[in-house]
C-alpha positions in Angstrom: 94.1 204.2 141.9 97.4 205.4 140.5 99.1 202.1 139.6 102.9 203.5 139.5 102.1 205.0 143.2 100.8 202.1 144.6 103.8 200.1 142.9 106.1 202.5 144.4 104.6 202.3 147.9 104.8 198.1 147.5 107.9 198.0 146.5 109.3 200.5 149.5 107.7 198.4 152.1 108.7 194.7 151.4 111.7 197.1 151.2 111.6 198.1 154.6 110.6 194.9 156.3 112.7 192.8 153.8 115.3 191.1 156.6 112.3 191.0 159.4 109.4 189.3 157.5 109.2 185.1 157.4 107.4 184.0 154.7 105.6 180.9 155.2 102.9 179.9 152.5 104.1 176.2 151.3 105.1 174.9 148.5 102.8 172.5 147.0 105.1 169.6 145.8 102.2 166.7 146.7 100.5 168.5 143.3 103.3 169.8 141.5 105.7 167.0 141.3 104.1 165.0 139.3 103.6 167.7 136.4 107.2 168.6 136.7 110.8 167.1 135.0 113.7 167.6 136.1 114.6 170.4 133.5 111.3 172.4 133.8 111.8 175.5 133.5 110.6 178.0 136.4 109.8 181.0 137.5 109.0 182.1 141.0 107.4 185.3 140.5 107.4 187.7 143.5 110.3 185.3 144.8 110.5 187.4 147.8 113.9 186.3 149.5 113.8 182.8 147.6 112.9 180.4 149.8 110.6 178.6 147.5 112.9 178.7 144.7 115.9 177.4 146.8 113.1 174.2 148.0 112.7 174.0 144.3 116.5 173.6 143.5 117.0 171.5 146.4 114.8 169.0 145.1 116.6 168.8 141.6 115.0 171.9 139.6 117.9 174.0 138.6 116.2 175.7 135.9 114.8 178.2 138.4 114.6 182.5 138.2 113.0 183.9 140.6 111.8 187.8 140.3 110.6 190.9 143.1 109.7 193.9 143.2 111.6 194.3 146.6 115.4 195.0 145.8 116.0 194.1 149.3 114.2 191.0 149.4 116.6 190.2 146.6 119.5 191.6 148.5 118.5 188.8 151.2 118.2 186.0 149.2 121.6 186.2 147.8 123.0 186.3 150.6 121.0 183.5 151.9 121.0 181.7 148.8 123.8 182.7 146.4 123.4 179.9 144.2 119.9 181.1 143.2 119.2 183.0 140.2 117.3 185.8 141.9 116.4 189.2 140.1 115.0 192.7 141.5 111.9 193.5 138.9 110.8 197.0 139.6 107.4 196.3 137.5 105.8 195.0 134.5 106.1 194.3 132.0 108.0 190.9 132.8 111.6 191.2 130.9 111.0 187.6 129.3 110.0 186.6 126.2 107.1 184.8 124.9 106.6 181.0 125.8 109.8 181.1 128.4 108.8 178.8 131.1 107.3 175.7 131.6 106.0 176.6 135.4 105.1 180.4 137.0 105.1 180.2 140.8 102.9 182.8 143.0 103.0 182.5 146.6 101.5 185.1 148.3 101.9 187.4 145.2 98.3 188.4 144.5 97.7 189.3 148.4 100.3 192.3 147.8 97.9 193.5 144.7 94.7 195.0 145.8 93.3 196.0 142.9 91.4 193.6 140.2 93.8 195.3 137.5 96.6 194.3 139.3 96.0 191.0 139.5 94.7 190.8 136.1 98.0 192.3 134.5 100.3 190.1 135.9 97.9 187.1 135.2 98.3 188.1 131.2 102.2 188.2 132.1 102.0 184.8 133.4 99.8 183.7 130.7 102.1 185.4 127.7 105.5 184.0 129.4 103.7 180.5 129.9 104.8 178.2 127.5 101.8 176.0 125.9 100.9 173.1 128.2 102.7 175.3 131.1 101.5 175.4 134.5 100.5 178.6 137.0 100.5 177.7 140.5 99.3 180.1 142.6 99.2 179.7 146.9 97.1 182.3 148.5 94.9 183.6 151.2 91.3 183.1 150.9 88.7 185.6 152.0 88.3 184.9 156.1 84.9 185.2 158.3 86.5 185.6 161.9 85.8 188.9 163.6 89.0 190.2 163.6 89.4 189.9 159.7 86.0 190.8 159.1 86.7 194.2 160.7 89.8 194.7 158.8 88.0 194.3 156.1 85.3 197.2 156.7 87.3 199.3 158.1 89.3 199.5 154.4 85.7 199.0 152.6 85.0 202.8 151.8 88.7 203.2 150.6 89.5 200.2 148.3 86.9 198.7 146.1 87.2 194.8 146.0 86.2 193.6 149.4 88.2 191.7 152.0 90.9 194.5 151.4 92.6 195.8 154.5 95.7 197.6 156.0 98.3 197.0 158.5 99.7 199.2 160.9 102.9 199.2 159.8 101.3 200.3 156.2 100.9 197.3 154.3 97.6 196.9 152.3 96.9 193.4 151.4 94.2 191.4 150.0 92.2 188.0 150.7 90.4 186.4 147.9 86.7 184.9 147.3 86.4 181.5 145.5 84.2 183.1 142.8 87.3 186.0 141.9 90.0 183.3 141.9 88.2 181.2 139.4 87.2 184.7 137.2 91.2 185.4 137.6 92.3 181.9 136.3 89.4 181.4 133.7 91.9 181.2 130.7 93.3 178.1 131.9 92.8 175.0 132.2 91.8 174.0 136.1 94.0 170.4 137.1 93.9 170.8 140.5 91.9 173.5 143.4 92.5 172.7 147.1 91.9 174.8 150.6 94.4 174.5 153.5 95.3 176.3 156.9 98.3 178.6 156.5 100.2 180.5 158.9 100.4 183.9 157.7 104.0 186.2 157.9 102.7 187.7 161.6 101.8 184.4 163.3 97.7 183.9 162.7 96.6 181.2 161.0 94.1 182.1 157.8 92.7 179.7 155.3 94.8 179.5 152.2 94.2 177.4 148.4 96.2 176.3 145.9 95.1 176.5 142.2 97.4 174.6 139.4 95.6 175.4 135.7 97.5 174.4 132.3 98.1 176.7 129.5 95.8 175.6 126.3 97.9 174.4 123.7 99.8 171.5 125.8 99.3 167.5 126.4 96.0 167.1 128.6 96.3 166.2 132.2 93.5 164.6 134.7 92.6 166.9 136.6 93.6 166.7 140.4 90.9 168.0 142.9 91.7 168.0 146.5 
């Protein structure tokens, strides 16, 4: 797949469903909080219209930035949340240096990347912004076995390689995740804490979700934290 066309065809759809689209994976605080100071520094990566970020800042974090590859998305969350240091990011690489926060934040990031590549780049992003000892969090849609997902799912089979792939009608092409691919995606970190939950997803089903926190090497060591 052309990477840059596929970006470009992202990017002009969270465009164009910016100010209709409620996003509603959760943020994780019963597992965060306790890694977390009050001067951690964050980023929400694929922020969307910053409603994690602002949950974030009303709970004390202030050190927060939060990046999209929808300028509209942006757009919204300034005017929604002006306080918020909120940036458009039209791609990679991430404009940050080396060892630059102590938290990266993806909710719902990795079901707008299809491909394995995808995913993979923006993992090493993560990983070469990350300071050491930081933490990834990532909240995400799992891989579902109802019928009306499992059609979705071949229907897209013979056009997109990784399986549980599919489209919408209004022309998004998303992604749910296996176990075994989430653990090959976060194998250079250290695991602290791997849970499953019920999510509603942005049009109004509900889907089973997870939440994976891994540590940086290089930082304190931590218990880990299964749920």
């Amino acid at each position: 797949m052309d990477h840059s066309a596929h970006n470009k065809a992202q990017s002009e759809y969270w465009d164009r469903v910016a100010w209709d689209k409620t996003c509603t994976l959760p943020l994780p605080l019963h597992a965060l909080e306790p890694l977390l100071k009050q001067n951690t520094r964050i980023l929400d990566y694929g922020c969307g219209y910053g409603r994690l970020a602002g949950e974030l800042w009303e709970r004390g974090y202030r050190h927060v930035t939060g990046v999209d590859v929808s300028a509209e998305m942006v757009r919204r969350g300034k005017q929604m949340f002006p306080h918020l240091d909120l940036r458009h990011l039209p791609g990679l690489p991430l404009p940050h240096p080396e060892e630059a926060f102590d938290l990266v934040l993806l909710a719902g990031v990795l079901t707008a990347l299809p491909e394995d590549a995808q995913q993979q780049a923006v993992i090493g992003e993560v990983r070469r912004v990350l300071a050491p000892g930081g933490i990834v969090c990532l909240v995400d849609f799992l891989i579902q076995d109802d019928e009306r997902n499992l059609r979705r799912y071949e229907a897209a089979r013979g056009k997109y390689h990784p399986y549980g792939v599919f489209e919408l009608p209004d022309g998004a092409v998303l992604r749910h995740h296996s176990r075994e691919w989430i653990e090959a995606l976060t194998s250079p970190f250290d695991t602290l804490h791997r849970s499953r939950f019920q999510a509603a997803t942005m049009n109004g089903h509900h889907a089973n979700a997870f939440c994976y926190l891994g540590r940086k090497p290089g930082g304190p060591r931590t218990h880990k934290l299964d749920g």
